[in-house]
TORZAKOL-433933 format. One record per residue (C-alpha): residue number from 1; x, y, z. Coordinates in steps of 0.25 Angstrom, whole numbers, always signed. Each point is the difference from the previous one (the first is absolute). Example, Ala and Ser with C-alpha at 12.3 -4.5 7.8 and 13.67 -1.06 7.14 Angstrom:
// TORZAKOL-433933
ATOM  nr    c1    c2    c3
ATOM   1   +49   -18   +31
ATOM   2    +6   +14    -2
***
This chain:
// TORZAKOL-433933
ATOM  nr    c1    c2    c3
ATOM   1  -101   -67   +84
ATOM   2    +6    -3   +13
ATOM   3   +16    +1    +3
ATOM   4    +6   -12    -9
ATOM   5   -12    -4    -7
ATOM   6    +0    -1   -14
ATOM   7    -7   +12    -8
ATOM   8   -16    -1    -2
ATOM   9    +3    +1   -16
ATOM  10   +10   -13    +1
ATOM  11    -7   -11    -6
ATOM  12   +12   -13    +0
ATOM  13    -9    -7   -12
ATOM  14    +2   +12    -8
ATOM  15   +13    +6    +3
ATOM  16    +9   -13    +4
ATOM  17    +9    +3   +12
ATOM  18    -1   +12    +8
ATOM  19   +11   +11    -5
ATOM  20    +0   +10   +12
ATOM  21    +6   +10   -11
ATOM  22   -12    +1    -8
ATOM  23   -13    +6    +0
ATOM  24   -12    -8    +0
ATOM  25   -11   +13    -2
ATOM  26    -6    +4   -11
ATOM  27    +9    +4   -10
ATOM  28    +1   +14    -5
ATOM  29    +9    +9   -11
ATOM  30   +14    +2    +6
ATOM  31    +5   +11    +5
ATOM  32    +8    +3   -13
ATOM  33   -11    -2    -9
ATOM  34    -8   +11    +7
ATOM  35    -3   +13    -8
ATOM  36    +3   +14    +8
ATOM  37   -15    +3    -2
ATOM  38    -3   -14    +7
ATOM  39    +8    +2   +12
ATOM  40    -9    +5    +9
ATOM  41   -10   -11    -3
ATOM  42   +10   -11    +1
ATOM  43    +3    +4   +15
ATOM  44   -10    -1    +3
ATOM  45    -4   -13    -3
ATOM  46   +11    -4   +10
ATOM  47    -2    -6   +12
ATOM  48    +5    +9   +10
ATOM  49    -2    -8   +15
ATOM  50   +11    -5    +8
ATOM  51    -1   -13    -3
ATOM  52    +1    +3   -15
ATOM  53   +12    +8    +3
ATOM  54    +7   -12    +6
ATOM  55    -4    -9   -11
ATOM  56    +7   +11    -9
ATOM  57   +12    +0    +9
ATOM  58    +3   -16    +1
ATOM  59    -3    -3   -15
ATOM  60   +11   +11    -2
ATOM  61    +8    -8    +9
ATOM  62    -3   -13    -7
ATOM  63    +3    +5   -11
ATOM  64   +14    +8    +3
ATOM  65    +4   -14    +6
ATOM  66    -3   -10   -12
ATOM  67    +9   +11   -10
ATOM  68   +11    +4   +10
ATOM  69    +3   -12   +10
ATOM  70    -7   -13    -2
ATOM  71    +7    -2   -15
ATOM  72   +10   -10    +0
ATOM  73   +13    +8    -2
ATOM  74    -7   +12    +8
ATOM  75   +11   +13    -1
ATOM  76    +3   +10    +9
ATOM  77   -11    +9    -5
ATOM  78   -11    -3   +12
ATOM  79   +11    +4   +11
ATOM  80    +4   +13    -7
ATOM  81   -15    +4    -1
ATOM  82    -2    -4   +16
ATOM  83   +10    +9    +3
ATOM  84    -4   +11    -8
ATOM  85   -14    +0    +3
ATOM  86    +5    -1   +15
ATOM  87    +9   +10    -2
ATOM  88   -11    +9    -5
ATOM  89   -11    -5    +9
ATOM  90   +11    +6   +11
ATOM  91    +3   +13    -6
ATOM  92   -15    +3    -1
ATOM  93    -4    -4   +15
ATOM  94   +14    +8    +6
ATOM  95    -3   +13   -10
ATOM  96    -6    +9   +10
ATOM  97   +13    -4    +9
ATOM  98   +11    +3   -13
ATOM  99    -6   +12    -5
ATOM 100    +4    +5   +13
ATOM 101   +15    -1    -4
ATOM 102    +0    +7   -15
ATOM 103   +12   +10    -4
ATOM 104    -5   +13    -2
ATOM 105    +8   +13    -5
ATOM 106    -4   +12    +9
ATOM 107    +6   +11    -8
***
């Protein structure tokens, strides 16, 4: 699959038009179906390569958008999340910098 090709799995006479937040694969038991005992094996039928990764990341992203910000009377919610995740994303790339600046008692 090339950069903006449609997924190998994708069949338009099946599936009707493309949704780029769903998966087309072979479906398999959901994360919360999965017994503590099966864990290990469920991993590891995952498909751990780069361009599985991505796939993960934008359907993620599809997704997010179709809840929090393509509805009609879309809320404030999305921009609150941005910015937290933001603000999060910053704190955690600028902690070997802050921690330099902790209170300590000395006595």
């Amino acid at each position: 699959m090339a950069f903006g090709d449609y997924p190998a799995e994708y069949n338009p006479k099946v599936h009707g038009p493309y949704d780029p937040a769903r998966f087309y694969g072979k479906a398999d038991v959901p994360f919360g179906q999965v017994k503590l005992g099966e864990i290990g094996a469920w991993l590891g039928r995952r498909n751990k390569s780069p361009n599985a990764v991505a796939g993960a990341v934008s359907r993620a992203w599809w997704r997010w958008q179709h809840k929090y910000v393509f509805p009609k009377r879309a809320g404030i919610a999305p921009f609150f999340q941005l910015t937290v995740a933001s603000m999060t994303f910053f704190y955690l790339i600028n902690y070997t910098k802050l921690k330099h600046h902790r209170n300590y008692k000395y006595h």
